[in-house]
C-alpha positions as CSV (number, residue, x, y, z in Angstrom):
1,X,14.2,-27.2,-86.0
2,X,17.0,-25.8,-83.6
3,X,20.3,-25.6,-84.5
4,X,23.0,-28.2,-83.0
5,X,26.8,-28.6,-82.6
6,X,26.8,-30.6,-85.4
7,X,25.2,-28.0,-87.4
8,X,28.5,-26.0,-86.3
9,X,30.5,-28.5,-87.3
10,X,29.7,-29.2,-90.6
11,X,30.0,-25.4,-90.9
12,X,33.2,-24.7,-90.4
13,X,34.4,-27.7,-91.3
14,X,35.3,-28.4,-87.6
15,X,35.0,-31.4,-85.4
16,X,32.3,-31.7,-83.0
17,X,34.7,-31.7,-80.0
18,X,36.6,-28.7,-81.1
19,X,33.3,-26.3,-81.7
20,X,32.0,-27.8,-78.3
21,X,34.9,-26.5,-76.3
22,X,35.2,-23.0,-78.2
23,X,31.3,-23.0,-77.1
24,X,32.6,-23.7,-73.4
25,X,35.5,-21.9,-73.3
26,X,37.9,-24.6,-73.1
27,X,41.8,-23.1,-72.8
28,X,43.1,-25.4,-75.2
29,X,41.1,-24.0,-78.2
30,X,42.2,-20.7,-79.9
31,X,41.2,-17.3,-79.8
32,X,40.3,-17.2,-83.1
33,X,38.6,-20.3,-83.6
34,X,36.3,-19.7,-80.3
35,X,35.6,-16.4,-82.2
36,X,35.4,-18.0,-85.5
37,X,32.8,-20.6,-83.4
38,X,30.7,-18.4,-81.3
39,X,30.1,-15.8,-84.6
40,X,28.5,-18.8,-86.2
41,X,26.6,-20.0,-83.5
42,X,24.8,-16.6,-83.3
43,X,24.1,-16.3,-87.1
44,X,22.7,-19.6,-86.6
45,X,20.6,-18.8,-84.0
46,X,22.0,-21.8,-81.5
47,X,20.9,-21.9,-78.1
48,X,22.7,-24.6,-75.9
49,X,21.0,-27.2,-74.2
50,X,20.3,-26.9,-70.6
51,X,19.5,-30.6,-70.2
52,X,23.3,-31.6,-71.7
53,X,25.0,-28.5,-69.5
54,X,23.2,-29.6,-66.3
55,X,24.1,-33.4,-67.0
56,X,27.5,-32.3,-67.5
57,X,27.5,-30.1,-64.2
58,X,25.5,-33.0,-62.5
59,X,23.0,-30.4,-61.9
60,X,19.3,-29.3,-62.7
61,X,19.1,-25.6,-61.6
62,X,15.5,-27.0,-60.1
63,X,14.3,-27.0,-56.4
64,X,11.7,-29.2,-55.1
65,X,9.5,-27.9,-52.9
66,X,7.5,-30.7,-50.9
67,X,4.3,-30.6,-49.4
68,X,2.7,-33.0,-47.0
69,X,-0.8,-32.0,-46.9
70,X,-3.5,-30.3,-49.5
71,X,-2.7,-26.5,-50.8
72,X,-6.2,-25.7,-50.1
73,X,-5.0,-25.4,-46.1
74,X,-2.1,-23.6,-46.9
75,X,-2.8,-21.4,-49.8
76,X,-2.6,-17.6,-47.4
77,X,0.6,-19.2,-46.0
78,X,2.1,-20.2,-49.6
79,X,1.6,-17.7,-51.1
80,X,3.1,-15.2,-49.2
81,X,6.0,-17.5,-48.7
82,X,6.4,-18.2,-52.5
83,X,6.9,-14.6,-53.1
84,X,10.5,-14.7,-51.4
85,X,11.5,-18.0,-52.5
86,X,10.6,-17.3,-56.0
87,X,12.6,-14.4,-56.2
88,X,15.7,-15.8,-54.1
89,X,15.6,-18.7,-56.6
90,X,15.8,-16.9,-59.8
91,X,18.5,-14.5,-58.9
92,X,21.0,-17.7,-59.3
93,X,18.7,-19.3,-63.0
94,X,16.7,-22.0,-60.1
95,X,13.7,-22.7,-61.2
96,X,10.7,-23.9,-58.1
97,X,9.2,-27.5,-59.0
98,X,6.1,-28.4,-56.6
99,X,5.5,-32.3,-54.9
100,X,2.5,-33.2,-52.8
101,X,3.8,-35.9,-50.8
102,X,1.1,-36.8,-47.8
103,X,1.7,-38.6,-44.6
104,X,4.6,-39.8,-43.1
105,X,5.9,-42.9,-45.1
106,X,9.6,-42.7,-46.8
107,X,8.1,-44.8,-49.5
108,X,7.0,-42.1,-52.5
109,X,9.8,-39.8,-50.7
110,X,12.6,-41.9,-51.7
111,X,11.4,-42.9,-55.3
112,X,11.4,-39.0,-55.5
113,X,14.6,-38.2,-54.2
114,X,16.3,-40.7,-56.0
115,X,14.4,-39.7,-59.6
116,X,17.1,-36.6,-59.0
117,X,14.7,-34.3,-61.1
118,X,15.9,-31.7,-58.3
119,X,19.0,-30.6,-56.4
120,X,17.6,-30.0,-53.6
121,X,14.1,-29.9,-51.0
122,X,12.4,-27.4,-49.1
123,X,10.1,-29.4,-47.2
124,X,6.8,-27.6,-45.9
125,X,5.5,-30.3,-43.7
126,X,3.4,-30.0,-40.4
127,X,6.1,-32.4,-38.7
128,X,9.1,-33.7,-39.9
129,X,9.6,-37.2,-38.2
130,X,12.8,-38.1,-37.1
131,X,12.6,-41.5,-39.4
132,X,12.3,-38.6,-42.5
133,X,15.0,-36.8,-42.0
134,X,17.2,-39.7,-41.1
135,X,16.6,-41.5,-44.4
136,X,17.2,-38.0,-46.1
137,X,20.7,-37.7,-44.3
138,X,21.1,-41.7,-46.1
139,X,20.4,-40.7,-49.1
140,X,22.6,-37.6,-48.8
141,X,20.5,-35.4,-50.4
142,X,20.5,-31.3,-49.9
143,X,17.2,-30.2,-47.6
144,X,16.1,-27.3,-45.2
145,X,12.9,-27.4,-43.5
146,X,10.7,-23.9,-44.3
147,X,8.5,-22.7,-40.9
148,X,9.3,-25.1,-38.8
149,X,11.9,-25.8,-36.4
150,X,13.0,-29.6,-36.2
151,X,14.0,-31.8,-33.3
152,X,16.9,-33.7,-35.1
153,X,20.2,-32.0,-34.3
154,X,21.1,-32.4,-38.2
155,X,18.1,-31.0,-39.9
156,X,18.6,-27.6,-41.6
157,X,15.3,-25.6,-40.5
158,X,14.4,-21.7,-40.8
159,X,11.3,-20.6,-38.5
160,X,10.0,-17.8,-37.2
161,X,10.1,-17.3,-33.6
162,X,6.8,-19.0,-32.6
163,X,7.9,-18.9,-28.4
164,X,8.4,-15.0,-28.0
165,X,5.4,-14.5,-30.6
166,X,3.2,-16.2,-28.2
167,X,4.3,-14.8,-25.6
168,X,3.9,-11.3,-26.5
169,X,0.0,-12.7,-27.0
170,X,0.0,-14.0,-23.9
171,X,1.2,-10.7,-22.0
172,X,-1.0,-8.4,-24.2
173,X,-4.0,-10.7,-23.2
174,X,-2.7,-10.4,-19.4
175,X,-2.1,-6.8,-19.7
176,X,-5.8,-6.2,-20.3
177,X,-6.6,-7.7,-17.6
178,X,-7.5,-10.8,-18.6
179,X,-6.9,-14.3,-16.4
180,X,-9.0,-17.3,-17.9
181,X,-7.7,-17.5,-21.5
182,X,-8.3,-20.6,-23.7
183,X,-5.9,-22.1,-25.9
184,X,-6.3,-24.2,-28.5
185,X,-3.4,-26.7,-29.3
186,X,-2.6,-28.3,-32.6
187,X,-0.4,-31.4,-31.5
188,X,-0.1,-32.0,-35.3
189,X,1.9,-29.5,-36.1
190,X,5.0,-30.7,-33.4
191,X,7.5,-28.1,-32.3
192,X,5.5,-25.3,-33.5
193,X,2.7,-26.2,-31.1
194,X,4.9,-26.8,-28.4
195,X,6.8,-23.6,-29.0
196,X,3.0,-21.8,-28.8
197,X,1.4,-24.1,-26.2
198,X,4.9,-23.1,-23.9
199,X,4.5,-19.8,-24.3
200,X,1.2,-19.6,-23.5
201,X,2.1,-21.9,-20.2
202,X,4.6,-19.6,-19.1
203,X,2.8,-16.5,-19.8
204,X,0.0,-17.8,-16.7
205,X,3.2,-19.2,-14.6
206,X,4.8,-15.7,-15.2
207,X,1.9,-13.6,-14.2
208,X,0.8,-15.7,-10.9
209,X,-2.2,-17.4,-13.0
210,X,-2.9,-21.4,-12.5
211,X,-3.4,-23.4,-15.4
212,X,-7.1,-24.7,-15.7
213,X,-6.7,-27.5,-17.6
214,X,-10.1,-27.4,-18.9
215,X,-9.2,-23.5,-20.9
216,X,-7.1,-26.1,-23.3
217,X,-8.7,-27.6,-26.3
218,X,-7.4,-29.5,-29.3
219,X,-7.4,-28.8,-32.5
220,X,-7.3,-30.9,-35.8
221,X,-6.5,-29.9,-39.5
222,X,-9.9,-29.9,-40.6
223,X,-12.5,-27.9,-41.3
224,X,-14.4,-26.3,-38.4
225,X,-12.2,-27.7,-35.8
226,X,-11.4,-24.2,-34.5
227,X,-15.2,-23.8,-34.4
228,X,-15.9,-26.3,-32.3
229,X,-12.7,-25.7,-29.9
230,X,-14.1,-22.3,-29.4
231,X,-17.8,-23.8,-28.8
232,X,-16.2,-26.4,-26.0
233,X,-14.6,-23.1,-24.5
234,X,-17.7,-20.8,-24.3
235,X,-20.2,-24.0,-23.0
236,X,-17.9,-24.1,-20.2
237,X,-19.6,-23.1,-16.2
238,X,-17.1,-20.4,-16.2
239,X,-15.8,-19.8,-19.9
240,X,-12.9,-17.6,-21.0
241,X,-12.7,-13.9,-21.9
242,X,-10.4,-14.5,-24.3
243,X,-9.2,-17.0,-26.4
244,X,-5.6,-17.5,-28.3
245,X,-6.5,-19.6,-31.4
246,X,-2.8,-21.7,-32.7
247,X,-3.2,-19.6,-35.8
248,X,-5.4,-17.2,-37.7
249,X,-7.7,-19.9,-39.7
250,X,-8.5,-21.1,-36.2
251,X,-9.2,-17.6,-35.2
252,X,-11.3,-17.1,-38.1
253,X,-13.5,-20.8,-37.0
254,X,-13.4,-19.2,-33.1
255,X,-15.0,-15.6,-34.4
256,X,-18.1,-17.2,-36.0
257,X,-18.4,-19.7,-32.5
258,X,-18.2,-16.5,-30.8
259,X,-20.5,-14.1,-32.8
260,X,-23.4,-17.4,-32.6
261,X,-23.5,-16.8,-29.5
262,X,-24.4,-13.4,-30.0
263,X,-21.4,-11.7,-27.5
264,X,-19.4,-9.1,-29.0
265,X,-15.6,-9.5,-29.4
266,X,-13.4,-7.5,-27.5
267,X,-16.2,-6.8,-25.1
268,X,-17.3,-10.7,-23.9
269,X,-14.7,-12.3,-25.4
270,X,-10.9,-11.0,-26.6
271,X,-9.7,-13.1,-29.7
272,X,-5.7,-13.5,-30.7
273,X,-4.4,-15.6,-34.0
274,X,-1.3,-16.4,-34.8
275,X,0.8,-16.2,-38.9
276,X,-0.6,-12.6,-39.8
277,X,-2.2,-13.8,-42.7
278,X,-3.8,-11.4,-44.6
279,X,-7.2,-13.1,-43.6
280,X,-7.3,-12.2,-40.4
281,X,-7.3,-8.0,-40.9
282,X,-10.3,-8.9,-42.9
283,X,-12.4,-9.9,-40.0
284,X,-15.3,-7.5,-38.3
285,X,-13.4,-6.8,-35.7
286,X,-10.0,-7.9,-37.4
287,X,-8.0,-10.2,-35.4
288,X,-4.9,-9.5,-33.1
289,X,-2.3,-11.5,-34.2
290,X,1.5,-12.3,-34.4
291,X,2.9,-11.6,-38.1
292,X,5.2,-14.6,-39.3
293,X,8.2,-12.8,-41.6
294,X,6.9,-15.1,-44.9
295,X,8.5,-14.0,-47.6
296,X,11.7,-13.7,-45.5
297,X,10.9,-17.4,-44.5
298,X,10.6,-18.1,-48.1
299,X,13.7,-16.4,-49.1
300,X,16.3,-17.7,-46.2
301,X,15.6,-21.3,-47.1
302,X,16.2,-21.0,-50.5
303,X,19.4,-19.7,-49.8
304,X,20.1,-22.0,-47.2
305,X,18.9,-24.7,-49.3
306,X,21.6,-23.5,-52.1
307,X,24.4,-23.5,-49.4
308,X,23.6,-27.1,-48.6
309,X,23.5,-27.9,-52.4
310,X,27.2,-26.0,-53.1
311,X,28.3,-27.8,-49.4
312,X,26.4,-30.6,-47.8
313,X,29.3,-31.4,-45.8
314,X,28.1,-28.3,-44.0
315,X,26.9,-28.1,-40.1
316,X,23.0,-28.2,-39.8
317,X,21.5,-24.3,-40.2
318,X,19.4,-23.4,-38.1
319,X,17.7,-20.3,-38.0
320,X,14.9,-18.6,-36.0
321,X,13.6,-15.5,-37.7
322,X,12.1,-12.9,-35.5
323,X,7.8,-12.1,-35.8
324,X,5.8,-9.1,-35.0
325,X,2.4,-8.7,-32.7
326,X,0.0,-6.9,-34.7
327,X,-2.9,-5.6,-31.8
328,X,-5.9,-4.7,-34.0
329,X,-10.0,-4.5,-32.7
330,X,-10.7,-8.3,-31.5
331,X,-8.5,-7.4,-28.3
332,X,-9.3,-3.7,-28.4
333,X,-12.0,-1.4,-29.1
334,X,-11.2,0.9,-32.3
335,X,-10.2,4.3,-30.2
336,X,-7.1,2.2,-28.3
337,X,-6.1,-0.3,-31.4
338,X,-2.2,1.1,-31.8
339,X,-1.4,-1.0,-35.1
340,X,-3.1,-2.7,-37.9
């Protein structure tokens, strides 16, 4: 059985009120009785509650982390980003509670935000609707949005740089020479796939190449939806020599529509991904992509996040995190790859 105030009290022949403020360092207790107090409560073996200290402080020392579709998509992602968001976490005693909340409706959201088992969100959501994140603002609750930037002017957000990243694809792809180049969009995932789908846009515009409107397929969150993209692609009179999959899974789904058809990738067809998930150097050829900064994702919106909690009378952060093109064998052949 653990050891109370109470069991303190009846100790030392002290009242409760008087051992609980020696145990929390009240001013108007003396030295010698907090001394007197805190001897006891280590030969006792008493460990204070962090339940009663954190409904005193109004706090839990817990952040939810909300998700709005299945882990299985997002496992690569997570767990890199975990690994900074973990550690950032504990180095203040927070501990990391996960929610699966799917779709769009503020309906579950709300009973959860007003349970107040947390302090704060990090929300890793496809799309944040603008209805979301003004019902969050109501309820005046602490949030940042993790790998994704946000339309609202008052959402917190950390993302990496998803524009220049696919641009960099864009003029690698050009650089080899390369002028019909498919895309595949994921309208889904909002600003990031605007970000990508405008930088791939303005990578043509800036080289003097016309947009064929027939090199740009959509793409859905489900399985083999990249395959097919890529398969709509190739079938086409005059198909692509390269394709820039909306991120490395899609990639993955384009490689196997591309090896079917029994041409070799870089030689018939150049392949780009985008996140840098481990997945994609695991490919034969592995895949050019852009690497997404995860655990420092991971890491700056937990610390946002605990800005927001100290202060949510603060501006809306905002923060775009710069990535890096990784150019491995699925653009070029072994002998002129310059990176892994």
């Amino acid at each position: 059985m653990s050891v109370t105030i109470e069991d303190i009290s009846k100790k030392l022949k002290l009242s409760t009120s008087t051992v609980s403020k020696a145990l929390n360092g009240y001013k108007d207790v003396s030295e010698k009785t907090r001394d007197l107090v805190m001897g006891t409560a280590k030969e006792l073996g008493y460990h204070p509650s962090a339940a009663a200290r954190n409904l005193r402080r109004q706090r839990t020392d817990k952040i939810g982390f909300v998700f709005n579709n299945s882990l299985m998509y997002i496992s690569d992602y997570f767990a890199e980003v975990i690994v900074g968001a973990t550690a950032a976490a504990e180095t203040v005693g927070n501990n990391i509670v996960l929610y699966i909340n799917e779709g769009d409706s503020p309906d579950s959201l709300i009973q959860l935000i007003r349970a107040r088992e947390v302090d704060g969100f990090v929300f890793v959501w496809n799309h944040v609707p603008a209805h979301i994140v003004d019902m969050l603002l109501d309820e005046n609750v602490p949030f940042v949005v993790l790998g994704r930037r946000v339309g609202h002017p008052q959402a917190s957000w950390i993302a990496p740089d998803n524009y220049n990243g696919g641009l960099e694809l864009m003029q690698h792809l050009i650089n080899l020479g390369h002028t019909r180049i498919g895309f595949t969009t994921r309208p889904s995932m909002g600003r990031t796939n605007e970000d990508r789908f405008n930088a791939y846009k303005d990578g043509l515009i800036q080289a003097g190449i016309s947009i064929d409107r027939d090199l740009i397929v959509e793409t859905k969150l489900e399985p083999f939806s990249g395959y097919h993209a890529a398969k709509q692609l190739l079938d086409l009179n005059d198909p692509p020599t390269a394709i820039f999959a909306f991120h490395d899974y899609v990639a993955i789904d384009a490689h196997q529509a591309i090896v079917e058809r029994g041409l070799k990738i870089p030689d018939d067809v150049a392949l780009v991904g985008f996140d840098g998930l481990n997945v994609s150097a695991f490919t034969t050829p592995p895949i050019t992509t852009v690497s997404q900064p995860l655990a420092e994702i991971g890491r700056e919106s937990i610390l946002t996040l605990l800005k927001r909690i100290a202060n949510n009378d603060l501006p809306p952060i905002q923060k775009t995190l710069p990535v890096e093109l990784k150019i491995r064998r699925s653009t070029q052949p072994e002998k002129s790859s310059n990176s892994t």
